[in-house]
C-alpha positions as CSV (number, residue, x, y, z in Angstrom):
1,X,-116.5,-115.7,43.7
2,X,-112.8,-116.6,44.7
3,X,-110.3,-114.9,43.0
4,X,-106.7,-116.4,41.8
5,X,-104.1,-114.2,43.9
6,X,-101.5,-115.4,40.6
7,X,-104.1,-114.4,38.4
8,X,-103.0,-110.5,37.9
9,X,-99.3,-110.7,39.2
10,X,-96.1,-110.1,37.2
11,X,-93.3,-112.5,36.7
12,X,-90.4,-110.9,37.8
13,X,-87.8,-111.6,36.2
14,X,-83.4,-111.4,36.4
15,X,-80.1,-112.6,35.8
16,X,-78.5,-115.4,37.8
17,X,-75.4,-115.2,39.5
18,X,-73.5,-116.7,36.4
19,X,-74.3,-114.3,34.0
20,X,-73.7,-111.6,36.5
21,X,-70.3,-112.9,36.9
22,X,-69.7,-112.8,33.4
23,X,-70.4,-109.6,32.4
24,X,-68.4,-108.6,35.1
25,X,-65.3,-110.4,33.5
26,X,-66.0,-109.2,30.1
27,X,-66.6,-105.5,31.8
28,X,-62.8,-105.8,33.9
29,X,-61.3,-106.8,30.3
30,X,-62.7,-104.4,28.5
31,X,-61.3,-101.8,31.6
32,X,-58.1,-103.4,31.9
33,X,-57.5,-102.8,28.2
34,X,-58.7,-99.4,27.9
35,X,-56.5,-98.6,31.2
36,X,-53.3,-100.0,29.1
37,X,-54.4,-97.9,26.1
38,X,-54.3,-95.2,27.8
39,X,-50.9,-95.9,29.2
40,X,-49.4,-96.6,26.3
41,X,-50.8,-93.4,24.7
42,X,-49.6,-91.5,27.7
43,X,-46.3,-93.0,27.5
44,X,-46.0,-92.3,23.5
45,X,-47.4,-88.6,24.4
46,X,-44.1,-88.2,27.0
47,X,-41.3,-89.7,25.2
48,X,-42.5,-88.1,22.0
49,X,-43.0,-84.6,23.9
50,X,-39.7,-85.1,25.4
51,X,-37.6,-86.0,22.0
52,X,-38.9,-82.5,20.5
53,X,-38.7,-80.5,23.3
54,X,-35.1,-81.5,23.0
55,X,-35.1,-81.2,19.6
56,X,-36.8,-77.6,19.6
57,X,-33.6,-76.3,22.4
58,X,-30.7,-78.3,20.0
59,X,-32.4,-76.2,16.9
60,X,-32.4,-72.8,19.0
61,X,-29.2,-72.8,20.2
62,X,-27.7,-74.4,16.9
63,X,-29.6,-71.1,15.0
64,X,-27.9,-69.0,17.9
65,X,-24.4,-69.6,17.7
66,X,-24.5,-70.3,13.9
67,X,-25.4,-66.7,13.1
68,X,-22.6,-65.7,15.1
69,X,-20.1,-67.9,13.2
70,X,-21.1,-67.5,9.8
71,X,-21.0,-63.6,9.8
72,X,-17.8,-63.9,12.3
73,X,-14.9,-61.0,10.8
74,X,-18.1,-59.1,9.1
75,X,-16.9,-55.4,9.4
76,X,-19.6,-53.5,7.3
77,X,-17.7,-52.4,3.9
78,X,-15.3,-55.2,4.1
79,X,-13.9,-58.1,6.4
80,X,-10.3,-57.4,7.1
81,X,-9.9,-57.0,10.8
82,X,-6.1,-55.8,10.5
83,X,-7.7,-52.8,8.2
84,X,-9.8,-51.6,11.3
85,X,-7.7,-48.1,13.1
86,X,-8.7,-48.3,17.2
87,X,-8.7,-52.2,17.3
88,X,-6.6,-54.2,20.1
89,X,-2.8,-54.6,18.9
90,X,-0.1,-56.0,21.1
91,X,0.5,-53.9,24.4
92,X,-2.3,-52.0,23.7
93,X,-6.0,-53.1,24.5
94,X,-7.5,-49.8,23.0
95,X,-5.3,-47.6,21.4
96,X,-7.8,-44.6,20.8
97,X,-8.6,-44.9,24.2
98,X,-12.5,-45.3,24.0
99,X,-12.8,-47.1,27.0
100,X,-14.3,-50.5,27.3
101,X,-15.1,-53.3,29.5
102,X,-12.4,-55.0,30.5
103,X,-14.0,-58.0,32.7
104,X,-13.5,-60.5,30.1
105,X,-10.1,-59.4,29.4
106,X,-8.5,-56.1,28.6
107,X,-8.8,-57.0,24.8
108,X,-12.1,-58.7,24.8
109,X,-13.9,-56.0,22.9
110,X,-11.5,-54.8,20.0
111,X,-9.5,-57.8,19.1
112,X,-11.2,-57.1,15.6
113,X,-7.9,-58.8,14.1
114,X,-9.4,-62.2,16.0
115,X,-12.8,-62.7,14.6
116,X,-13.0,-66.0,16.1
117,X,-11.0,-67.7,19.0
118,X,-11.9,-69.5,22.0
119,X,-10.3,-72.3,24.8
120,X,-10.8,-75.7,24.5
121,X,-12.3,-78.3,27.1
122,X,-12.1,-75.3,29.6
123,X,-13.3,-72.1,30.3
124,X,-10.4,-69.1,29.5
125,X,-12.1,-66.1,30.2
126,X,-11.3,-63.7,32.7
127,X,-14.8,-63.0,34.0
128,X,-16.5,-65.2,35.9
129,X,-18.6,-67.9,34.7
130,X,-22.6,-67.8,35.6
131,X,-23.8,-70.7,37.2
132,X,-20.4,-72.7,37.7
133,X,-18.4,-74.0,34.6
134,X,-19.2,-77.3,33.0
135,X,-16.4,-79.1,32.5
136,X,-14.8,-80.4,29.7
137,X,-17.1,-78.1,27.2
138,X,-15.2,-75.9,24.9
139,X,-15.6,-71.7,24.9
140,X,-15.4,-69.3,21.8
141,X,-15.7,-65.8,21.2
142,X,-16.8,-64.4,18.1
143,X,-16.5,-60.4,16.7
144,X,-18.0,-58.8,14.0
145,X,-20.6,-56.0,12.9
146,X,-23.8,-55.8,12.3
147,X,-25.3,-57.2,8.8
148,X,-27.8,-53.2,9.2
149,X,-26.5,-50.4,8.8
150,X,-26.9,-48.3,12.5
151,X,-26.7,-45.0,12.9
152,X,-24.3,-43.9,14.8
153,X,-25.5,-43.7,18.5
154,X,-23.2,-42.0,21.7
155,X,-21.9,-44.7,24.5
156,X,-22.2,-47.5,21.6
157,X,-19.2,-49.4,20.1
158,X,-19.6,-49.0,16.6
159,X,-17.4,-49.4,13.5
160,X,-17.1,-46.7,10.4
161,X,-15.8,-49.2,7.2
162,X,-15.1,-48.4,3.6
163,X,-14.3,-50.7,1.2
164,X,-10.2,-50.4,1.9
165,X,-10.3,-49.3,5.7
166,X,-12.4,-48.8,9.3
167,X,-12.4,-47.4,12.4
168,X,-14.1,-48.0,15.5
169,X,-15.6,-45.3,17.5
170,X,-18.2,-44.7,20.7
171,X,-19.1,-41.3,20.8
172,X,-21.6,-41.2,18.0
173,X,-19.3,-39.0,15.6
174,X,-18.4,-40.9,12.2
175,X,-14.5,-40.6,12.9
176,X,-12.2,-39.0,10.1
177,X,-8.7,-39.1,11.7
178,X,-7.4,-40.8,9.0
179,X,-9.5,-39.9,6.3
180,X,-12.9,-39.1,5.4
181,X,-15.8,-40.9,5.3
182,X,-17.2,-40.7,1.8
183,X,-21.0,-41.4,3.0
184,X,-22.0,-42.2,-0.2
185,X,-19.4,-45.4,-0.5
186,X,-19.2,-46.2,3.4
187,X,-21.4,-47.1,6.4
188,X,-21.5,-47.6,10.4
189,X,-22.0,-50.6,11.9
190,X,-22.5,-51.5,16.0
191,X,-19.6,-53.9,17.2
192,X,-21.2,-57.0,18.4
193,X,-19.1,-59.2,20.6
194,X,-20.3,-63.0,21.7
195,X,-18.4,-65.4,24.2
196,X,-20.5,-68.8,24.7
197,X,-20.4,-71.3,27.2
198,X,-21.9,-74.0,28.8
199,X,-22.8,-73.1,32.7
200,X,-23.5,-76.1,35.2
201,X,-26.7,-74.6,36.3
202,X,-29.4,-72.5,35.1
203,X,-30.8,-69.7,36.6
204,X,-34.2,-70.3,34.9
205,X,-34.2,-74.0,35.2
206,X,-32.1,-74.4,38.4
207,X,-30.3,-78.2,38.1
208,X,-30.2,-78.0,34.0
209,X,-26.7,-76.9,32.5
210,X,-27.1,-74.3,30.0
211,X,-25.9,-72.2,27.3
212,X,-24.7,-68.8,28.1
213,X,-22.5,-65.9,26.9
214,X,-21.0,-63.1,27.4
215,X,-22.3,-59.9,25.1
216,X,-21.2,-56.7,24.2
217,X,-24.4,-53.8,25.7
218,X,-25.0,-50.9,26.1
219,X,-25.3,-49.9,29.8
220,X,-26.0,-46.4,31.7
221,X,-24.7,-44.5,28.4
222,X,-21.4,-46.8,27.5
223,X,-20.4,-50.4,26.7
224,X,-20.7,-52.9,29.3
225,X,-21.0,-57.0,29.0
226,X,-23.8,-58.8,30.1
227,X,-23.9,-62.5,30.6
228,X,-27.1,-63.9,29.0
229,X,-28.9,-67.0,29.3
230,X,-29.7,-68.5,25.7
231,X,-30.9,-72.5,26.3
232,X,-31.1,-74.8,28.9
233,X,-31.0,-78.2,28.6
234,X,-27.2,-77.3,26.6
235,X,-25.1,-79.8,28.3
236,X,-21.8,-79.6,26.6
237,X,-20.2,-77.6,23.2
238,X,-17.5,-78.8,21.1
239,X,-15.5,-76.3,18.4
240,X,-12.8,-77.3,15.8
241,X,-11.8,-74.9,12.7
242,X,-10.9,-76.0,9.6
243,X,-7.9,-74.1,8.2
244,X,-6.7,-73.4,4.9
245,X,-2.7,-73.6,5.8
246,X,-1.2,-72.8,2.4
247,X,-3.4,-70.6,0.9
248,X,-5.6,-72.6,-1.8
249,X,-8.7,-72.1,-0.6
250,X,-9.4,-75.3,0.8
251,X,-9.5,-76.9,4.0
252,X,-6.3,-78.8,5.3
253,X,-7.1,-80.0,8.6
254,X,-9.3,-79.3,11.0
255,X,-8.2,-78.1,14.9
256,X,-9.1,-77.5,18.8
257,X,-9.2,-73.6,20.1
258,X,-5.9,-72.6,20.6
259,X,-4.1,-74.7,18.6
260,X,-0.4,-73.2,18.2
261,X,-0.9,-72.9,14.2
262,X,-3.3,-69.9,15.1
263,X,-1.4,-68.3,18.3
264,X,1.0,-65.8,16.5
265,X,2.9,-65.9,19.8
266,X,4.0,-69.5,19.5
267,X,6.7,-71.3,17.3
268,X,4.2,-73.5,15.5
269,X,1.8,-70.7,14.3
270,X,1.7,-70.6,10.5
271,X,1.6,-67.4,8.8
272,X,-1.3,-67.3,6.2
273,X,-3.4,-69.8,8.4
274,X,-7.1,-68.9,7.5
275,X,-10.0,-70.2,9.2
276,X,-12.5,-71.7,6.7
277,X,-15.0,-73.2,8.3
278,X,-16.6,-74.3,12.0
279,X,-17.5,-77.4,13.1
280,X,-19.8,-77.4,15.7
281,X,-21.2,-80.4,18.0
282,X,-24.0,-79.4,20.7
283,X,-25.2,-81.6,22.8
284,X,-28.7,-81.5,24.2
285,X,-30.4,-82.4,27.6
286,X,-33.9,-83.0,28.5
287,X,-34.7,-80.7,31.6
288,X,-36.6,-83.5,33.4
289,X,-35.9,-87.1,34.3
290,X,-37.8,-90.0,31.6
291,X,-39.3,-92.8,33.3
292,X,-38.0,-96.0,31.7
293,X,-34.8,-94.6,30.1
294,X,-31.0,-95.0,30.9
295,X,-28.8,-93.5,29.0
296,X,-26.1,-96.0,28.1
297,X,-24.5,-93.9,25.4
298,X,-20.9,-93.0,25.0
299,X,-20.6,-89.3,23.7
300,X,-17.7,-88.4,22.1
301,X,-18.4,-84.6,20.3
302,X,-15.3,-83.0,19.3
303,X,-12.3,-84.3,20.7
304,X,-13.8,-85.6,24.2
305,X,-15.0,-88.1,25.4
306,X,-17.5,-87.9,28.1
307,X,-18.1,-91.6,28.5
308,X,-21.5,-93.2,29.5
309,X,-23.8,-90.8,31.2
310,X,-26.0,-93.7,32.8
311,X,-29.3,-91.5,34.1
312,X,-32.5,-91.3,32.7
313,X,-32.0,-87.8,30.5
314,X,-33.0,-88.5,27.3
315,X,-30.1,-86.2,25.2
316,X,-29.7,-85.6,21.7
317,X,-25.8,-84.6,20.1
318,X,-26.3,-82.6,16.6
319,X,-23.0,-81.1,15.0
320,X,-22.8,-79.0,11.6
321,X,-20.0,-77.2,9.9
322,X,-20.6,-73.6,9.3
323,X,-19.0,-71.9,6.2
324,X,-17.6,-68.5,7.2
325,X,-18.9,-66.0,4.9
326,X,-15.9,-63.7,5.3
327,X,-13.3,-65.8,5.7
328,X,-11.1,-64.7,3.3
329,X,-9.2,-61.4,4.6
């Protein structure tokens, strides 16, 4: 009996070269789109990672210096610099003869009568600057005590107040040269002095400018002053005061560090002038290059203007004006 060789086979069966070529195209779209979703996300992920990153170093250094300036002419009891004994007075850096750094300048630590002064669009300290000066950024010092009461501590700068007077002192002894210390109606303070600046380069991010200062330590047993890094990504920092000139209470006009109407050694100082407020302007730097951006943005914080910047730094500039709490003496 002859058997069909068909009989038992299977049909085997395919696609054709047409429908093979078609899922193929449908497959590369489907690829291609998910490859530009991806982008896309990838790009949104960076830019929006960038903008807070610069947002979170503007907020840090904005909280930084503003807790300097608010509590600037702070002196424990009271805030009356001239009503501090052993503070800088003219032709005399430190009349009790506590010894202090001098680096910064031979006043830089007990000008208590100078809660607040710096240079502006230039740096006018006498030490040097950490990481090369950025120019056109202004510089200010602030002084004051701290809002704890310390105890008094050897080799620390510290200030003794009462409501009507203070003194500062080093040597851990609450001073009584003048007269004493009720302990129940004063208290002692540690002397904290700040000078902030913007530096060209960073020592933790080496290419980024940055915000430093100068502060007032301790240091093998006595005062010394360290120079700190605070944020980098700072690229410039802009200061104006706004001064009460005839004793109302209000602000008259607003003006630069160093303005003659605060400089008791020029003609144009104005007796009585009392610092109000700060306005400050920061402005902010990404640490890294963004694909895709140019900065075509003319800032103008302060009183400069530092024209177009033309790179691909995304930068933020934030400003705020800081009541001082002790600004009337």
């Amino acid at each position: 009996m002859k058997v069909n060789a068909y009989k038992n086979s299977h049909r085997e069966s395919g696609v054709t070269l047409v429908e093979l070529m078609v899922a193929l195209a449908i497959g590369s779209f489907l690829m291609i789109g998910s490859i530009q979703v991806y982008n896309q996300s990838r790009q949104a992920y960076v830019i929006n990672d960038s903008i807070a990153r610069v947002q979170e170093t503007a907020q840090f250094a904005m909280d930084t210096v503003e807790a300097d300036l608010r509590m600037a002419s702070n002196w424990g009891r009271h805030s009356r610099g001239t009503a501090v004994e052993g503070r800088a007075i003219t032709g005399n850096p430190d009349p009790l003869g506590i010894g202090v750094p001098t680096e910064c300048g031979a006043d830089w630590a007990l000008s208590v009568s100078r809660p607040l002064e710096g240079t502006n669009n230039g740096y006018g300290l006498a030490c040097g600057a950490t990481g090369g000066i950025q120019p056109n950024s202004d510089v200010f010092t602030t002084r004051r005590a701290t809002v704890a009461v310390t105890v008094p501590t050897a080799g620390r700068l510290q200030v003794h107040t009462s409501r009507m007077l203070g003194q500062l002192f080093d040597n851990g002894n609450v001073p009584n040269l003048f007269l004493p210390f009720d302990p129940l109606v004063s208290e002692t303070h540690d002397l904290i002095v700040n000078s902030y600046y913007v530096a060209a380069d960073s020592d933790l991010i080496p290419g980024v400018p940055t915000l430093r200062r100068k502060t007032l330590v301790v240091d093998g047993g006595g005062p010394a002053i360290e120079d700190q890094e605070i944020a980098p990504g700072v690229e410039n920092i802009q200061l104006q005061f706004g001064v009460d000139v005839n004793d109302d209470n209000t602000i008259d006009r607003y003006v630069n560090p160093g303005d003659p109407i605060l400089d008791s050694t020029n003609v144009a100082f104005i007796p009585g002038a009392n610092v109000i407020t700060a306005r400050i302007w920061l402005l902010i730097r990404s640490v890294t290059i963004e694909t895709g951006l140019n900065d075509l943005r003319d800032y103008e914080p302060g009183d400069v203007d530092l024209g177009v910047m033309n790179d691909q730094f995304r930068r933020l500039l934030v400003s705020k004006t800081i009541l001082l709490r002790n600004a009337r003496s």
